[in-house]
Every structure is written in structure tokens, then in C-alpha cells.
C-alpha positions as CSV (number, residue, x, y, z in Angstrom):
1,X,96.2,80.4,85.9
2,X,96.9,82.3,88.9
3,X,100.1,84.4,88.8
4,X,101.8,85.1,92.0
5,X,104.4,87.4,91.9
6,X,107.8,86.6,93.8
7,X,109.3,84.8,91.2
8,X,112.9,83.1,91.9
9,X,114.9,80.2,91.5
10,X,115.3,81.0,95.4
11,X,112.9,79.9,96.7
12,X,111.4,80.3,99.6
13,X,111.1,76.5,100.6
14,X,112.8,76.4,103.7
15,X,110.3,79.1,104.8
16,X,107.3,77.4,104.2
17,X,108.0,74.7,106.6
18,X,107.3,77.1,109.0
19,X,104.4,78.3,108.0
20,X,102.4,75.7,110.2
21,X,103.2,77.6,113.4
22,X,104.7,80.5,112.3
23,X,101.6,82.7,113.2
24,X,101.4,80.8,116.7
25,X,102.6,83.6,119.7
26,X,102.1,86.8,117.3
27,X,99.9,88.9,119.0
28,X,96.1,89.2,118.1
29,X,94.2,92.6,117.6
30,X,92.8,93.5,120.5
31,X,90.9,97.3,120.2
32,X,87.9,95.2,117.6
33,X,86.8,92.1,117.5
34,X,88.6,89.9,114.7
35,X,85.9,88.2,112.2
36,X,84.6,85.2,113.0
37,X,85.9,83.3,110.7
38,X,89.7,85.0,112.1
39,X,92.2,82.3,113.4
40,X,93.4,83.5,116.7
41,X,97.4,83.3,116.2
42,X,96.9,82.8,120.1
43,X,95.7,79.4,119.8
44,X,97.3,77.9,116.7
45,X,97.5,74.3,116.2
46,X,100.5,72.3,116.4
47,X,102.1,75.1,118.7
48,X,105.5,73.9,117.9
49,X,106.9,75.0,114.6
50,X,109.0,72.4,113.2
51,X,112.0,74.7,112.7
52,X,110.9,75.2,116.3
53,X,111.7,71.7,117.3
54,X,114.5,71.0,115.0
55,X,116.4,73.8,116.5
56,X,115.8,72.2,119.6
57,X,117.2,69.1,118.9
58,X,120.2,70.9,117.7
59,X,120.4,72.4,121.1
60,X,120.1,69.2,122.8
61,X,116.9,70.5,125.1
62,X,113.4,71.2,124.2
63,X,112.3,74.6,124.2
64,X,115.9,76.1,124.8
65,X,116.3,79.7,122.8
66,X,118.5,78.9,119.9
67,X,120.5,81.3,117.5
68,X,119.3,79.0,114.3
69,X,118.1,81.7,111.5
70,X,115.9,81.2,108.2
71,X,116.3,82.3,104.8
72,X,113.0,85.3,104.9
73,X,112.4,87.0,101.7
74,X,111.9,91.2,102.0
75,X,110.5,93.4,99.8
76,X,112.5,96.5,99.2
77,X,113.6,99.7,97.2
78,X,116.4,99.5,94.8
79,X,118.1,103.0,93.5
80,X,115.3,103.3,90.8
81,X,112.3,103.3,93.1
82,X,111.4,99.7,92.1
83,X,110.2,97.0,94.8
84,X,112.3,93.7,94.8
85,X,112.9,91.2,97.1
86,X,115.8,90.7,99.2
87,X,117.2,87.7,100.9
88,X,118.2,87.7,104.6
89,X,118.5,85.5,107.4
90,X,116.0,86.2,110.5
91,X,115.7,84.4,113.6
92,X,113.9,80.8,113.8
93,X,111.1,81.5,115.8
94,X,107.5,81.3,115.7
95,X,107.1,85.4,114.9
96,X,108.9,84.7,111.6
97,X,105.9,87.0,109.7
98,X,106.1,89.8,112.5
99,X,109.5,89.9,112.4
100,X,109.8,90.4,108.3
101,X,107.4,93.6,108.3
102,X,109.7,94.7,111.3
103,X,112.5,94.9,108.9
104,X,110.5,96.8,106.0
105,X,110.6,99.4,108.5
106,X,113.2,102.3,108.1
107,X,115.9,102.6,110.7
108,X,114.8,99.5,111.6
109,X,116.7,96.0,112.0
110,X,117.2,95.9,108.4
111,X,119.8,99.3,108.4
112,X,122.6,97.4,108.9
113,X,121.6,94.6,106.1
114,X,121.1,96.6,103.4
115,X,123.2,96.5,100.4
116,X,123.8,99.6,98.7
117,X,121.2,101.4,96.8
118,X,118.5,99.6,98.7
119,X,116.5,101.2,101.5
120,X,113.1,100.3,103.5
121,X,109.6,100.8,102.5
122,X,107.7,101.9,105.7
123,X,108.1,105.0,107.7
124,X,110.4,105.4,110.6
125,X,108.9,104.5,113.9
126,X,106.0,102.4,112.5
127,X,105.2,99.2,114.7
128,X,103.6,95.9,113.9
129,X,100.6,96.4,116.7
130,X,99.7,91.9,115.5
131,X,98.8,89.7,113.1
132,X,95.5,87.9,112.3
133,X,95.5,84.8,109.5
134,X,92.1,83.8,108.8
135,X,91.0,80.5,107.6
136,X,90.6,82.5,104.4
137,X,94.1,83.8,103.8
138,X,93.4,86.8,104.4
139,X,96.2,88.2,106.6
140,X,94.8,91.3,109.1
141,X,98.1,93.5,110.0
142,X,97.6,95.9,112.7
143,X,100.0,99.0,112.3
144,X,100.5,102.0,114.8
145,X,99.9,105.8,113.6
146,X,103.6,106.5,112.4
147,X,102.4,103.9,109.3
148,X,100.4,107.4,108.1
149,X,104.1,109.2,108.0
150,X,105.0,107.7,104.0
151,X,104.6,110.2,101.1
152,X,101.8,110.1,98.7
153,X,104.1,108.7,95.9
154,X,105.6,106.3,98.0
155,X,102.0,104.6,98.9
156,X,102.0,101.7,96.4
157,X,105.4,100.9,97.2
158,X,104.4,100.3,100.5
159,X,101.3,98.2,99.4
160,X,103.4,95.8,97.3
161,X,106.4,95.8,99.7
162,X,103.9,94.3,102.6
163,X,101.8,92.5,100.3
164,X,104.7,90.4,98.7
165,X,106.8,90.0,101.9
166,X,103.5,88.2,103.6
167,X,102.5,86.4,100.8
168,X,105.6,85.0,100.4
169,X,104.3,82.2,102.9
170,X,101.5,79.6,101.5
171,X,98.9,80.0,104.0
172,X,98.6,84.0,102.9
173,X,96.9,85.1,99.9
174,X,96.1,88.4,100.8
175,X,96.8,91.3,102.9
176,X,94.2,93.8,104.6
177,X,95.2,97.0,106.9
178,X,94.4,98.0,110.1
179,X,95.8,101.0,111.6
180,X,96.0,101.4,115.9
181,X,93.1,98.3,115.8
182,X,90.8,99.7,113.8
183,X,90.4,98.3,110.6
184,X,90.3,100.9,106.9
185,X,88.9,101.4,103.4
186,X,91.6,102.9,102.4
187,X,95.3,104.2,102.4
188,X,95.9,106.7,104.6
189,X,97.9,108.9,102.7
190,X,96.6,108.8,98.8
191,X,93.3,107.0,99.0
192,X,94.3,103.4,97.4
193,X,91.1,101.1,98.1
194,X,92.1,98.4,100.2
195,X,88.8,97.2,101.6
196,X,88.7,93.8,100.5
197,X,92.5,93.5,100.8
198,X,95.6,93.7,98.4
199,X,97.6,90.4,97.0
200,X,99.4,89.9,94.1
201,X,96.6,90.0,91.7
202,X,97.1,93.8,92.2
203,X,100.6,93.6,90.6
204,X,104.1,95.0,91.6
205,X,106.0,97.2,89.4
206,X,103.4,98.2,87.0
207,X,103.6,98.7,83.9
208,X,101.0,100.7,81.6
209,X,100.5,101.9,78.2
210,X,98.5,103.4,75.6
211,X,99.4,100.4,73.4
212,X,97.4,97.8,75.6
213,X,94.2,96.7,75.2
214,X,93.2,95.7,79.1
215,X,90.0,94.4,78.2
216,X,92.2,91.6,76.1
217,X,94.9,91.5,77.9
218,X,96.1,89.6,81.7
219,X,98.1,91.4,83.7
220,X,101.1,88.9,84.8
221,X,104.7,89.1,86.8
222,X,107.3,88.8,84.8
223,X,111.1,88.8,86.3
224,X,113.8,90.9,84.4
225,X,117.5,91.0,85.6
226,X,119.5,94.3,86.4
227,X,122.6,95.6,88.3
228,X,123.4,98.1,90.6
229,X,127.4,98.5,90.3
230,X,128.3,95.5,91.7
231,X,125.2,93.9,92.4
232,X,123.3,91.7,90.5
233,X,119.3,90.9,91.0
234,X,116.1,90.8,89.7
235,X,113.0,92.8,89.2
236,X,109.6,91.6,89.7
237,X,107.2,93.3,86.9
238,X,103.6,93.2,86.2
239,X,102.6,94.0,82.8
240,X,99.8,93.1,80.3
241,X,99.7,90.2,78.0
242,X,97.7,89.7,75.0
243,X,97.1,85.8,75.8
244,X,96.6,82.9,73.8
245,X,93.6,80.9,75.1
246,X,95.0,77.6,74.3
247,X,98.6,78.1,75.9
248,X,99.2,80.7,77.9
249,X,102.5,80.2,79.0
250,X,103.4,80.2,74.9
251,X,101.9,84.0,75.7
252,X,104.3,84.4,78.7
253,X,107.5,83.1,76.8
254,X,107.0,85.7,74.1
255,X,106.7,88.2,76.5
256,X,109.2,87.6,78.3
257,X,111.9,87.5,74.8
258,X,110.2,90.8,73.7
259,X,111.3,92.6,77.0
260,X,109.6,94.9,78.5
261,X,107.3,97.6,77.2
262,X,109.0,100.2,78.4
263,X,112.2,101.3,80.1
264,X,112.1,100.2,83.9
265,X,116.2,99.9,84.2
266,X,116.1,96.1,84.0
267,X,117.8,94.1,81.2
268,X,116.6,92.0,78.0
269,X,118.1,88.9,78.0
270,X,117.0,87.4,75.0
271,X,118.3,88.0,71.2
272,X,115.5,88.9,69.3
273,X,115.5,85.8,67.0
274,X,114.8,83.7,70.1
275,X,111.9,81.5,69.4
276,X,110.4,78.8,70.2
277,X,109.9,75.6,68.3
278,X,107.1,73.4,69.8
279,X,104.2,74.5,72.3
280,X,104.8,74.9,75.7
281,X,103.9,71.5,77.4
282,X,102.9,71.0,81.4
283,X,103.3,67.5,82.8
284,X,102.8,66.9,86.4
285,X,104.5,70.2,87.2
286,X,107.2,70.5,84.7
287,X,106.4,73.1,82.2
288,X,108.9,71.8,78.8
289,X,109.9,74.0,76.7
290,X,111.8,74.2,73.1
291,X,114.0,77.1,71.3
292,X,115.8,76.9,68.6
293,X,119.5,77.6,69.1
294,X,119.4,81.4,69.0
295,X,118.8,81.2,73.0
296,X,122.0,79.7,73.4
297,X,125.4,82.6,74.3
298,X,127.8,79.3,72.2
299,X,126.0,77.6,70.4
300,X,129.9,75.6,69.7
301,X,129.4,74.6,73.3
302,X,125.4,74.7,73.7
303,X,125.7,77.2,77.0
304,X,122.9,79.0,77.7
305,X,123.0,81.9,79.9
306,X,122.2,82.1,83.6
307,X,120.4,85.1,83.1
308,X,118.4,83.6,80.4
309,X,117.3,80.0,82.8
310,X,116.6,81.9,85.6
311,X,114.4,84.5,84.0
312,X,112.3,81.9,82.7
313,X,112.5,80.2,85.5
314,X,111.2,83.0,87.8
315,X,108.8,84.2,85.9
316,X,106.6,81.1,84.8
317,X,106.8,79.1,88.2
318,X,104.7,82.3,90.0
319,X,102.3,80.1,88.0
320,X,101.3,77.7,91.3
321,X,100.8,75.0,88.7
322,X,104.4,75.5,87.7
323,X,107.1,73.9,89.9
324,X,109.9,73.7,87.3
325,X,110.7,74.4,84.1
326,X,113.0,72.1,81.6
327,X,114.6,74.2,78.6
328,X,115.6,72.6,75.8
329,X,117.4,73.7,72.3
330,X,116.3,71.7,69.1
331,X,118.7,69.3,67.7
332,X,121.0,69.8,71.2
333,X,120.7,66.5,73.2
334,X,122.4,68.4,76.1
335,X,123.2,72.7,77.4
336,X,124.9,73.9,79.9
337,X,124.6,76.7,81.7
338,X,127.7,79.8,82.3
339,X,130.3,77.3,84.3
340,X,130.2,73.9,82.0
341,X,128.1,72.1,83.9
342,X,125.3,70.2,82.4
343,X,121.5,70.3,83.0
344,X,120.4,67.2,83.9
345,X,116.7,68.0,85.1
346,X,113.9,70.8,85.2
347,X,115.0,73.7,87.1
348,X,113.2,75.0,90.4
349,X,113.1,77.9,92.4
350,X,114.8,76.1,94.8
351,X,117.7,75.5,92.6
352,X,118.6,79.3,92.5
353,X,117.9,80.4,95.7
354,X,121.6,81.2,96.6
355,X,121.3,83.7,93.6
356,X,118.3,85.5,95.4
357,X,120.9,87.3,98.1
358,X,122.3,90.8,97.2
């Protein structure tokens, strides 16, 4: 299983329409020659994005600058130095990749946007020099010399925050560096190895101890909720798994109600009794799974809380065979969730995505 680490009920569905042509008008490197088997963003197919030519239909004439905006995933600091993504609306246009890395940049676009606690990941004054996607989904960002200016403890930060904002579109599977068109072997600052690129196989939020054996265990993503005052969101976290070979996402699950391993500021949401009943089945997308009634906040009422869906739901659909997840409670025909009202099929990312803004 491959796990891919933005996990939400938000989606980022809307974006991905995009994708097609979002690269299309981005600039390409220019001070080396991109590999040859580089897609120059230059010459795209299918120039027009089809947000492109929706919003132009909205406008009433083709190719007429429009103020339409689409829901763009960032990946920023919350008050505990943890990376998470944020929801915000950027312009509809073509430069929909350049224009999130732009606002990872502090004092940047993003200033005014941020909610409070949260800040951006790359140093002040750093510029987005172009883009590259090659046919392998490997995405080439050029960065100018103020990119250098982050501190040495800051530098994975920085790795995941770009990594998982980029990836975030389907045509990217991983990120590699250049700094002023030139391409490097490493960070700049504290010597990470990025010479055959960073994705999300490297992990976000990582989590490490002595208790682990690695050479048994997966590293996977797993979502935790938390709050800061008022705000309410989630934290991506990669940790090792002990898996079980003939159901992993069984492995996942018990993860996921044991909490994490260590204390990252994020909540438990499970009661410790939480279990579940039957193995974890996938069916053309639809992971099923079955507790027992301990996962439910009333059991009078069978409501199970939203914390509780959307964790799962986060967490196991970074699996890309995953696309929803149905919970169910043995012996309750029907749950519902926080506000009374019923679920009536498998939930999605898509389903949540409201919840994704800060």
C-alpha cells in the first residue's frame, strides 16, 4: 500500500481538475538544461485548464481575466512547530502550483490569511525562480538564494511544507530542489539528502522511539485532531506500525485507537475499549469497517463522534486504494454522527472538506 500523507475528508477534488493544465505558463528553468525526460510547462497539452474555461464561460468571453478562486491546500506551522495543512482560496489560473509555494513564503500573500498560531515555512524574500513536472512526477522547483535564509532546525519543516503542498496535486509524486537554476544534493542549511527527491514516503511529523522495531515496522500518516483556542484541525503524523501481512489497514485501525506514541499536542479520540469486530474489508474502493459499540459518544442514540469519522477517514484514504470508508457498530442498523443526522453511505474526503479551513 502506498501511504500518502494529506489525509482529510477535504479533499482536494476541485483541485485536481486543474491539474491537467495547471503547470502550463509556469516558467521553466532556464540557467541548466531540464532532463530529457522533463515536460516543458511551456508547452503543456490542452493549454486551457478547464477551470480556465469554465471561468470563462462564467464571464461570458473566452480568455477574459476572471476573479473565480480554488480551494489550494497549504502546508504550515501551528503554535507547536507541527506542519499541517491549511485551506485557502487562490486564484483560478493556470500558475495554481507557483502560486501555493508563493504563499509558504513568510511575509508573503499568505500574512493576511493566517489564523492565529499559524505562520509560514519559507524564509522571507524567497522566490519561486519555475517549475518543471516531468513525465515521472518528479516536480523540479527552482528557488532564489534567500531559500538558504531558514534555521537549521527549521529544515524539515520546510521539506514537508513544500513536499505536501505540491503533492497535493495527482500528477506530483515527488519534489526535487534547485536553488538560483542549479540543481543540489542537499539542503542548504543542515545537509538533508535530497538527491533523488523528497515525497511523502519521507513522512511529516515524525515520530520515533526506542520502542520500534523499524526493520518490522511501516512508517505510515496517521491524522490526530487538536485545537488551538478556538480553532479546531488536524495533524498529519507519520509513525511506525508493526503490520499485519494479511490486513494492513486492521494494523492502521489499531493504531490509530492506541494514539499516538508519544505526546505531539494532538488528541486521542478513541476509548480504549474500542475494537473492532470483523476484518477490515476493501471493495471497489470502500474500505468497511466494524466496532463494537464502545466507538459510539451515545450509544442510546448510536452517535458517533465527528472527531472519531473523520480521523479514520483521513487517515486510511491517504491509502490511493482507499476512496471511502463505511463505519459501522455491531448490532446498530444505523449511526449518526454529532448533529442527528444519519449516515447513509461511505464517507470521502470530499465529504469533509468544509472542515479542512481554519
Amino acid at each position: 500500500m502506498r501511504v500518502r500523507g494529506i489525509l482529510v475528508l477535504t479533499g482536494i477534488m476541485s483541485i485536481s481538475v486543474i491539474l491537467t493544465g495547471c503547470f502550463q505558463g509556469e516558467q521553466s528553468l532556464d540557467k541548466v538544461d531540464p532532463p530529457q525526460d522533463a515536460t516543458e510547462v511551456n508547452s503543456t497539452e490542452n493549454a486551457d485548464s478547464e477551470v480556465t474555461k469554465e471561468d470563462a464561460k462564467k464571464e461570458g468571453t473566452e480568455g477574459e481575466v476572471t476573479k473565480e478562486t480554488v480551494e489550494t491546500q497549504l502546508f504550515l506551522l501551528d503554535s507547536n512547530g507541527m506542519v499541517v495543512p491549511h485551506t485557502v482560496e487562490l486564484p483560478a489560473t493556470k500558475e495554481v502550483a507557483t502560486q501555493a509555494l508563493e504563499y509558504l513564503v513568510k511575509g508573503g500573500p499568505i500574512t493576511q490569511l493566517l489564523p492565529n498560531g499559524f505562520q509560514a515555512v519559507l524564509p522571507a524574500g524567497t522566490e519561486i525562480l519555475g517549475l518543471d513536472l516531468q513525465e515521472n512526477g518528479t516536480m523540479i522547483v527552482d528557488v532564489s538564494n534567500n531559500f538558504k535564509e531558514y534555521k537549521a532546525e527549521e529544515e524539515l519543516e520546510v521539506l514537508q511544507a513544500m513536499t505536501y503542498t505540491l503533492t497535493q496535486f495527482e500528477s506530483v509524486d515527488k519534489v526535487k530542489l534547485w536553488i538560483n537554476g542549479y540543481p543540489v544534493n542537499s539542503m542548504p542549511v543542515n545537509g538533508t539528502p535530497v538527491s533523488e527527491g523528497y515525497s511523502r514516503a519521507n513522512g511529516i511529523n515524525m515520530i520515533q522511539t526506542d520502542t520500534i522495531d523499524y526493520l518490522e515496522s511501516e512508517p505510515v500518516t496517521l491524522y490526530y485532531p487538536t485545537e488551538h483556542k478556538d480553532t479546531n484541525y488536524f495533524v498529519p503524523v507519520t509513525q511506525y506500525i508493526e503490520m499485519n501481512e494479511s490486513n494492513e489497514y486492521e494494523s492502521i485501525v489499531s493504531a490509530l485507537i492506541e494514539g499516538p506514541q508519544y505526546n505531539a499536542n494532538v488528541m486521542t479520540v478513541f476509548n480504549p475499549s474500542v475494537s473492532l469486530m470483523e476484518e477490515p474489508q476493501l471493495n471497489d474502493g470502500v474500505l468497511k469497517l466494524v466496532f463494537n459499540s464502545d466507538i459510539l459518544m451515545d450509544k442510546d442514540k448510536a452517535t458517533i463522534a465527528n472527531n472519531v469519522v473523520e480521523t479514520l477517514v483521513r487517515t486510511l484514504t491517504e491509502s490511493d486504494e482507499v476512496k471511502a470508508v463505511d463505519v459501522n457498530v455491531m448490532q446498530v442498523e444505523q449511526i449518526f454522527n454529532e448533529s442527528g443526522k444519519e449516515y447513509t453511505e461511505p464517507v470521502t474526503k470530499k465529504m469533509i472538506m468544509p472542515a479542512e479551513k481554519l
